[in-house]
Steps between C-alpha positions, in 0.01 A plus 500: 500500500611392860728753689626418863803728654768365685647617818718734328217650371553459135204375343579135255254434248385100549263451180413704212282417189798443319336317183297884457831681601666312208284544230434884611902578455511296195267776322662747633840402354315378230409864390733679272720179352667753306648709773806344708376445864703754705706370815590677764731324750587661790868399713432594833699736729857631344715742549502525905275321585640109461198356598529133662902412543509087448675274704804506198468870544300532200314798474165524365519804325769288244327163494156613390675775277682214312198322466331835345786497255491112396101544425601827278802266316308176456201727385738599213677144455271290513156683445588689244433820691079412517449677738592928597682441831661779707631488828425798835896469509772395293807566740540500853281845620250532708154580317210678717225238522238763359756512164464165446103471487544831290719288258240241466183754441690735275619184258101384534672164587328201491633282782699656852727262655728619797790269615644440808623233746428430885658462786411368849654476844465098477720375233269181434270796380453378116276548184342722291232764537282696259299843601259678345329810594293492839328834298216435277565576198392451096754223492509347840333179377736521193815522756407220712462236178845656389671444877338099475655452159838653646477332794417132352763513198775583768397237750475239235792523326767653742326227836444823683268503821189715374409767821187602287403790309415783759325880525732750629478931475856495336532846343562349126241292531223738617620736173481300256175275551322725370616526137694144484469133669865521717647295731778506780730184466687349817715279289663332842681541799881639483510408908480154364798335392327256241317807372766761483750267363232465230545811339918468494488283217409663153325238356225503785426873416492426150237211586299760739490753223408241241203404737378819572462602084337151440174629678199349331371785530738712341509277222154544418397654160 
């Protein structure tokens, strides 16, 4: 595996034996074919905190909230409910970060995956980024295969730029390596216009949510 760090001093992972990565989470989810894999999707911020305002005035808190939502509904629609997913919030309230690794530990979930959006004084500023824990942890090597998959299905299919899947010491990260592979989505820039017009239309978050629940890996049996 081949780390650098870049002058903001988050560390981007370059290469990693993804071929052993792979087959490693495939037994893992390949354990228990009886038991519905449990999801827990985190919606960043809420309540007060807004997170990123977008250049439409868009406020992260709601776009990555509806997104939560349309992965719950087209988990039920269209999957057939196969997997157990819940959700750190369901409204607009602010959830202590600590609560929402809680969440995932006490439901013994199987995958952690907190959504948010960025922002950036330059509005040419674009893409998406994936972070995993900069902690060691049981399921660091676990996370980092989960960010690529993320990372490569939304680049693909929605023509994102890719900014790489990165380590950072972001509090749900650093609690829940150790009992599940999770990951920290940047699913774009809302100080973009191309990007934060993105999420206005419905059938782009019902795309996004499709994407993210057709993981390989969480299709595995």
């Amino acid at each position: 595996m081949l780390i650098t760090e870049n002058l903001r001093g988050v560390t981007t992972i370059k290469n990693v034996s993804l071929i052993i990565l792979f087959l490693k989470m495939c037994f893992i989810f390949g354990q228990g074919e009886f038991r519905k894999k449990i999801i827990v999707i985190d919606p960043g911020h809420g309540g007060k905190d807004p997170g990123a305002i977008g250049v439409n005035h868009f406020q992260e808190k709601d776009v990555v909230l509806d997104v939560a939502k349309e992965i719950v509904r087209l988990n039920q629609v269209l999957f057939m409910d196969k997997f157990e997913i819940y959700l750190t919030r369901y409204t607009d309230t602010m959830i202590a970060l600590g609560d929402r690794a809680k969440l995932a530990k006490t439901l013994q979930a199987d995958i952690f995956v907190s959504l948010h959006c960025n922002h950036a004084d330059n509005p040419k500023a674009k893409g998406v980024e994936v972070y995993v824990s900069k902690r060691e942890g049981i399921y660091q090597e676990d996370s980092i295969w989960l960010g690529y998959l993320f990372e490569k299905s939304i680049t693909d299919k929605l023509g994102f730029k890719s900014r790489g899947v990165k380590f950072a010491n972001f509090q749900v990260l650093r609690q829940t390596v150790e009992f599940c592979p999770s990951v920290l989505l940047e699913l774009g820039f809302l100080s973009n216009f191309t990007e934060s017009n993105f999420f206005m239309d419905p059938s782009n978050v019902l795309t996004l949510g499709l994407l993210l629940l057709n993981n390989p890996i969480l299709g595995s049996n």
